[in-house]
N, C-alpha and C positions, 0 to 999 in steps of 0.2 A: 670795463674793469671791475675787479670785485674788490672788496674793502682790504682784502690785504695786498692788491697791487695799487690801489689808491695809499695806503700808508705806505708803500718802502716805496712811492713814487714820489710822497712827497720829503720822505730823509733822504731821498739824491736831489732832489731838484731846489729845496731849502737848509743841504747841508744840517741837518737834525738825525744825527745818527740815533738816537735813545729815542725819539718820538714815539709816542704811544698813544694816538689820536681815538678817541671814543667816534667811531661811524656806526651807522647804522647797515646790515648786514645787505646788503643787497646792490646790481649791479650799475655803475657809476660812469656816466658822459663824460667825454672830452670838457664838455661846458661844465657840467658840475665838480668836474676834478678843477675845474680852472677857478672856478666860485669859491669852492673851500680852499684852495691855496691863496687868491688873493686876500681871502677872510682873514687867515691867519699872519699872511705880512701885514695888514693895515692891523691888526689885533697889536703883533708886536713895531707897529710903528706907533699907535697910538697910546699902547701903556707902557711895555717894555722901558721903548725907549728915551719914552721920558720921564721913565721915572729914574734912569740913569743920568739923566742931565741934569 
């Protein structure tokens, strides 16, 4: 995958329609497409959401 099907893979898969993710240009594993998606849920589970609480 290259970085612009890593971004509009991860606005379906984390419902982020606007996401505008800064990647680095070059082409992207299953395993690392998984690595920066779980980055960014624990990202917004650990500030996001609590700073809503």
């Amino acid at each position: 995958m290259n970085k612009e099907e890593v971004i509009e893979r991860l606005k379906k898969d984390l419902d982020l329609p606007n996401f505008k993710g800064r990647l680095e240009e070059k082409e992207y594993t299953e395993e690392e497409y998984q690595k920066i998606k779980n980055d960014l849920n624990d990202y917004f589970e650990n500030y996001v959401r609590n700073i809503e609480n």
